[in-house]
C-alpha positions in Angstrom: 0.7 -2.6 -15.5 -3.0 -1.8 -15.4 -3.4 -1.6 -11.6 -2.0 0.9 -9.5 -0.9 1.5 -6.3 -1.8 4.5 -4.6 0.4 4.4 -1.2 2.1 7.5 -1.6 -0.9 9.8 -2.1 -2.2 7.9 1.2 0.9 8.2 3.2 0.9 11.8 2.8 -2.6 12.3 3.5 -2.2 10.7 6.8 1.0 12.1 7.3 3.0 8.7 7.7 6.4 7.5 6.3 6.7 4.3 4.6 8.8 2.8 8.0 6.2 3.6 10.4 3.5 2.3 8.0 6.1 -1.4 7.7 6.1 -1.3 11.4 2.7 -1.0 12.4 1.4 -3.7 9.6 4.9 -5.9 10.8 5.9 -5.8 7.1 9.6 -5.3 6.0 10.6 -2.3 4.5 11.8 -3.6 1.2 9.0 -5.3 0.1 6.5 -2.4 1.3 8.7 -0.2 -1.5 8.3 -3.1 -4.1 4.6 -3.1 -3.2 4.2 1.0 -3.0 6.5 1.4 -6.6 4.3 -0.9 -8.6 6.5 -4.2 -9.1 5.0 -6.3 -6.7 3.5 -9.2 -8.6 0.7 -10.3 -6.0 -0.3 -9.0 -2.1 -2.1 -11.3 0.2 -5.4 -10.2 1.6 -4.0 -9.9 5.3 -0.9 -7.5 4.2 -4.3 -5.1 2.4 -6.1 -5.8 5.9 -3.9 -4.3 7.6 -2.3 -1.8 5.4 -6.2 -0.6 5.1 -6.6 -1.0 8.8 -3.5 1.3 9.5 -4.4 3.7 6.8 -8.0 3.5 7.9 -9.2 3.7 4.2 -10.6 1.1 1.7 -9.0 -1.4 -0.9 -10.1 1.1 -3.7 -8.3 4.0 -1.8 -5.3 2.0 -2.2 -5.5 0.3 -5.6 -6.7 1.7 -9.1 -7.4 -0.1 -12.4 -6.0 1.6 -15.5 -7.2 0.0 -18.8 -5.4 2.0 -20.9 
């Protein structure tokens, strides 16, 4: 899939596991690791609000394009 997601490299910047990042943004687990492995399909624009809000970084920071 040509976009990426970046989550990990952010979590450990910020020092942060994936559970506390699910509770602050009040998102389950599970589909936090579907979105941070790549096989989410879609992500609504409040769950990147507040991911980016949490994270305190921009949608780019999070999410890359890949043409190849």
């Amino acid at each position: 899939m040509p976009i990426s997601v970046k989550l990990d490299e952010l979590l450990y910047q910020r020092r942060m596991t994936l559970t506390e990042l699910a509770e602050k943004v009040d998102i389950t687990l599970a589909n936090l690791s579907i979105l941070k492995t790549g096989k989410a399909k879609a992500m609504r624009f409040s769950t990147l609000e507040a991911i980016c809000r949490e994270l305190d970084c921009q949608p780019g920071d999070l999410l890359g394009y890949d043409a190849d």
